[in-house]
N, C-alpha and C positions, 0 to 999 in steps of 0.2 A: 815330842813328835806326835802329834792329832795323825792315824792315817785316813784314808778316804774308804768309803763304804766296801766293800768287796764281798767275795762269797764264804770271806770267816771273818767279817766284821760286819756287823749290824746297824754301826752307826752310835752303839752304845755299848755294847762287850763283844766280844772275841768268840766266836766258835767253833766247832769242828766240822771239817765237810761230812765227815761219816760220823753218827752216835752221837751222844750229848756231852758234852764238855765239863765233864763229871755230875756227881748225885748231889740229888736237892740236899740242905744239912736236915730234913725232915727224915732221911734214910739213916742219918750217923748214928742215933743211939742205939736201934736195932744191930748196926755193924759191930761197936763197941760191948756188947751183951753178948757176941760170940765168943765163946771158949777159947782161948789162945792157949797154942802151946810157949811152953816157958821155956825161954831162954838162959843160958848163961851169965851171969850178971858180969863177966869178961872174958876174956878169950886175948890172953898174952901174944901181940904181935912184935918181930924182932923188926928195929929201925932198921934200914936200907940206904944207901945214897946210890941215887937212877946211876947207871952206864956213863961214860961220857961218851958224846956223838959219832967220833972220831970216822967221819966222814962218812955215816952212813945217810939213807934220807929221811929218817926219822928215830929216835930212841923211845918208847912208848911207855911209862913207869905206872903202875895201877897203885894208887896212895889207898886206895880206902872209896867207898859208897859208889861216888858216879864223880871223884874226881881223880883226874889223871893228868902227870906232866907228859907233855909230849914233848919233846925237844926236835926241833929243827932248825935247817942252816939262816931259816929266815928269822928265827927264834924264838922261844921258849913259850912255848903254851898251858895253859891248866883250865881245866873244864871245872865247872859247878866245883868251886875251892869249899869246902868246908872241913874247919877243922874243929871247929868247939865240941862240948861235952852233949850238949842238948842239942836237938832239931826242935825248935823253938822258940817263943817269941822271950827276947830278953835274956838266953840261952838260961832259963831261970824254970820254962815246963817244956812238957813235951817228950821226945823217947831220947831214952840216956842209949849215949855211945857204947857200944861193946867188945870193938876193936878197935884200937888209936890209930893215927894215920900214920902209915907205915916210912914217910917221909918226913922228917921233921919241916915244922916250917924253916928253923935256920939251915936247914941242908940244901932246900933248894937253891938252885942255880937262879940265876936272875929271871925272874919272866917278864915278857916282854905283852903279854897277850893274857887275857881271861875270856873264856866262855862262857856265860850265863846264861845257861836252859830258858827258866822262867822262876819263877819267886817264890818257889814254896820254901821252908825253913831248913829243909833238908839239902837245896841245892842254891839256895843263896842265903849265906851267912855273911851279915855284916861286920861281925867281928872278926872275921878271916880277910874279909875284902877291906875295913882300915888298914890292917897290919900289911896287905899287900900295897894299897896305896905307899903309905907311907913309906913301904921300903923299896919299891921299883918303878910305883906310878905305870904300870901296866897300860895299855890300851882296853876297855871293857868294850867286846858284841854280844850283842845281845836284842831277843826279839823288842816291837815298839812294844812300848808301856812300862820299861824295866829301868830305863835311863835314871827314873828320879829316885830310883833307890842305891844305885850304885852311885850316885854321886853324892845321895844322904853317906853314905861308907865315906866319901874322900876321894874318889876318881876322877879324875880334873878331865880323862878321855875317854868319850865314851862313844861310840857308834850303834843307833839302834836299828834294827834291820826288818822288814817283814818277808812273810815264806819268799823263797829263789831269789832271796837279793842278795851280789856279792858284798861283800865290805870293800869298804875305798880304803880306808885309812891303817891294814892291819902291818902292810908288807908280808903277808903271806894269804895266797888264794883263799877264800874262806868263805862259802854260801850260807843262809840259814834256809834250813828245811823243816818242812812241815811235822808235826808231831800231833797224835788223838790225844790231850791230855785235857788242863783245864788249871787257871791260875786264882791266887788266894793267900794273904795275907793275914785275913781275920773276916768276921762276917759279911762284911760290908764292903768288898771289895770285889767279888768273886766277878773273876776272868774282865776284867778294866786291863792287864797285860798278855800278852802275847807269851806264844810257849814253842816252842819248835829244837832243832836238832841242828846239825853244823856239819857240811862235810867241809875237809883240809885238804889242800893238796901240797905236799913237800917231797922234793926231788922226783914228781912225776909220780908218787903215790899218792893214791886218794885214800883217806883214814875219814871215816863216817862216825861224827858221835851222835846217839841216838834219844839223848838225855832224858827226859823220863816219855813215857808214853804205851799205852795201849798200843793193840796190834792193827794196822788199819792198808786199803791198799796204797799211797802214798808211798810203801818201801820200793814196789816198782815201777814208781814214777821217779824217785831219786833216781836207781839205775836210767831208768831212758833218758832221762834231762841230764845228769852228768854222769856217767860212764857205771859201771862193775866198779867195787869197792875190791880195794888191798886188802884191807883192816876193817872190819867195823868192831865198836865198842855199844853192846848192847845188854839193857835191862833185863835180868833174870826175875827179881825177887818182887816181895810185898804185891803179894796176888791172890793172897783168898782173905774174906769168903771171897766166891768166883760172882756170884750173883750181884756184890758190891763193887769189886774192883775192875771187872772185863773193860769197863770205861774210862778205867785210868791207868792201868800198868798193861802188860804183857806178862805172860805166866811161861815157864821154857819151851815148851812147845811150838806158843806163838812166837819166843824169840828165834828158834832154828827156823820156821816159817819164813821171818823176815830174813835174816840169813841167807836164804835161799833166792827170797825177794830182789835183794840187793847182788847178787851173785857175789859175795863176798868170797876173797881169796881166804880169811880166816877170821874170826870173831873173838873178839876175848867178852866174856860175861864180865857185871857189873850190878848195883844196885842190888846187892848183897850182904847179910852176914856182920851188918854194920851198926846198923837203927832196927829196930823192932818194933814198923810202923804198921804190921798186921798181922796175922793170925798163923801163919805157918811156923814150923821150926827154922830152927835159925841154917839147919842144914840142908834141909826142902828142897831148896832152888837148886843147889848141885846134883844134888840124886837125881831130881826131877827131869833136870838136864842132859845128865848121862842116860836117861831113860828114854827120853824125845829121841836124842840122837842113833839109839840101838834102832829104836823102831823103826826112822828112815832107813837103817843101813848107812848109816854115819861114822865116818871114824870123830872117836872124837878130840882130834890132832885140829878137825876143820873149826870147831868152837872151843877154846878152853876155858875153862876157869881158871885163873890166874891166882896165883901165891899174894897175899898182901903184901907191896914190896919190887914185886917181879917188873922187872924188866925186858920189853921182847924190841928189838931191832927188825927195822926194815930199810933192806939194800935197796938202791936208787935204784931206776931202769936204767942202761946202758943207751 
């Protein structure tokens, strides 16, 4: 799918209405030369099997990094699936796993649906997306420019979308939304696809996933074009240095910010505690978080961090 010129396409790559669509690679080794704190080389998580739905309007499972099943009456969704060892080309380099997904792949329930962010190695993993072809043949949305890799995976369906366009083919409401980030495969590719965010609506809740992205005002323009979110599922982690990353992630702060943007009824944190794709500790993002929140006068009931594993339900409207 070629799209037509617009005011985040050029005609030749994809960009963002606000800030730059990440840093030149002439910035990377300077970033790579900052001090990291050291991680755990694992962090024991106990397998789980999600809730079943039992008539509620959504069961929401947080697996790991920024993928999550969601289960609904229209059915079964999973966001940015990755399950391999590496974020990585050929799962061979790149940052090793440090908590497993808290979902087996064979435990999951059928999915009918994938989400795909945009193509970086941490949120589109090919060897996650054959094993899902192969064993459910999911429907893949996903922004333009993404289609020809999910169908390199085996996805025989695929729908690509750009910003505010619904999907036709999912059986369940589903728009993609605009996201500040920036896509990339390898050198030679940078931002040729589309990168953006997804809200759902099931049983009359709308659940916002926010997939990766910097903080930009776009959160409330979601709110005005489709309503206050139920649920959003938002970016905590991989955010310093601040000086390299403000153009590609959200730091917690920025994500209670958006939060607030979106008028969200509650948030669960994500893109965490998983890959060790930059310089904070691996536990940063939650303190950091519990910290944003004091300072509004936040309970923090209204954002959680969620248990790798955990399950939270949402009852239909009446």
């Amino acid at each position: 799918m070629t799209p037509a010129k617009s005011d985040h396409f050029n005609g030749r790559q994809f960009v963002n209405l606000t800030g730059a669509a990440g840093q030149p690679f002439s910035a990377v080794p300077r970033m790579l030369r900052t001090p990291r704190t050291p991680w755990p080389a694992s962090v024991e998580v106990v397998t789980q099997r999600p809730l079943s739905l039992d008539g509620s309007a959504a069961v929401v499972t947080f697996v790991g990094h920024s993928t999550f099943l969601i289960q609904t009456r229209g059915g079964n969704i999973l966001t940015d699936p990755m399950y391999s060892q590496r974020a990585g080309p050929f799962n061979l380099v790149g940052p090793r796993r440090v908590r497993q997904p808290a979902v087996k792949l064979e435990d999951l329930p059928p999915v009918a649906i994938v989400l795909l962010s945009h193509n970086h190695y941490d949120h589109c993993d090919l060897r996650t997306l054959r094993w899902l072809a192969a064993r459910f043949d999911p429907i893949v949305v996903t922004p333009v420019g993404n289609g020809r890799l999910a169908r390199k995976a085996g996805m025989q369906r695929v729908e690509e979308l750009d910003w505010w366009q619904p999907a036709t083919t999912a059986g369940v409401p589903i728009t993609l939304t605009p996201a500040r980030h920036f896509s990339a495969r390898g050198p030679f590719d940078k931002n040729r696809a589309l990168w953006g965010g997804f809200q759902i609506v099931a049983g009359g809740k709308r659940i916002y996933f926010a997939g990766d992205t910097a903080y930009a005002p776009f959160f409330c323009d979601v709110r005005q074009r489709l309503g206050p979110v139920d649920l959003a599922l938002l970016p905590i982690g991989a955010y310093e240095p601040r000086w390299f990353m403000h153009v590609v992630h959200m730091n917690p702060e920025e994500a209670v910010q958006a939060h607030l943007d979106l008028d969200a009824s509650q948030s669960l944190a994500m893109h965490f505690g998983t890959f060790q794709l930059t310089t904070e500790g691996i536990d940063e993002p939650v303190r950091d978080l519990t910290t944003a929140l004091r300072t509004r006068g936040m309970a923090e009931s209204c954002f959680r961090t969620p248990g790798f594993g955990d399950s939270f339900r949402l009852e239909g409207r009446a």
